[in-house]
C-alpha positions in Angstrom: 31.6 81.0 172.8 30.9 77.4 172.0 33.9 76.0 173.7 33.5 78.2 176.8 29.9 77.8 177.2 28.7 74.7 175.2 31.3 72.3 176.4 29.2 70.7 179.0 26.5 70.7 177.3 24.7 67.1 176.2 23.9 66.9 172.5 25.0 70.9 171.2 25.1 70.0 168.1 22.0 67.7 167.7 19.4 70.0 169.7 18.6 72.8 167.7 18.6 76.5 168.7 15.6 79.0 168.4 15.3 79.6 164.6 15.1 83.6 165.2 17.8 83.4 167.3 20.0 81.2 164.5 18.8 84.1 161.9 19.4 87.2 163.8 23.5 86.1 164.5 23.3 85.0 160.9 21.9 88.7 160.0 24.9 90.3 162.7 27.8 88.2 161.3 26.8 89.3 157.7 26.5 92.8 158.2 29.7 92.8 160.7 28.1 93.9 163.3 29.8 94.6 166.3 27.5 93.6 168.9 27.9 89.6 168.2 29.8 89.2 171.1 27.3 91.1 173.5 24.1 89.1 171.4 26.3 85.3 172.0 26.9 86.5 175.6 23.1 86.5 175.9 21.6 83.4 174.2 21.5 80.1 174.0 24.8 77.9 173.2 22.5 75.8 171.0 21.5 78.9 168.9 25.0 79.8 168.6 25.8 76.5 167.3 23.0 76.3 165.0 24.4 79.3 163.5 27.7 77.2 163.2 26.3 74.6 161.5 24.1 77.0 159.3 28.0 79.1 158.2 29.3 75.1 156.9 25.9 74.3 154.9 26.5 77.5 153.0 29.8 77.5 152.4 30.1 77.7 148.4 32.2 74.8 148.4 32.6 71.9 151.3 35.4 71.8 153.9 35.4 68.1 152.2 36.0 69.0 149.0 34.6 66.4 146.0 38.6 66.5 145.1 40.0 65.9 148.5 37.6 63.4 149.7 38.8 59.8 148.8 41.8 60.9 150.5 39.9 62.0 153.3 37.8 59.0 153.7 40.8 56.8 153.2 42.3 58.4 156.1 39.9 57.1 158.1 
């Protein structure tokens, strides 16, 4: 949805989305809910990337791993 949507968009990932909106995808992707697509299809693309960014701060472990990091940032 971000990629079809959000592409033309200035700053999607730096202006933040409408905190109920960010909660209630959060509250649908959780329970599995099937309507998601119907409730992305109907917001705003900065709530659904808010919700993004809300999935990678509570991941139990960072996609940068403490492990995997030097090599990461030596990569760069």
């Amino acid at each position: 949805e971000i990629e079809r949507r959000g592409m033309e968009e200035v700053g999607i990932y730096r202006v933040s989305g409408v905190a109920t909106d960010i909660q209630a995808l959060k509250t649908a992707f959780d329970t599995n809910n099937k309507d998601v697509s119907v409730m992305m299809s109907e917001m705003d693309v900065n709530a659904i990337a808010g919700t993004l960014k809300l999935y990678f701060r509570e991941l139990p472990e960072p996609l940068f791993t403490d492990e995997l990091y030097p090599n990461f940032a030596g990569g760069i």
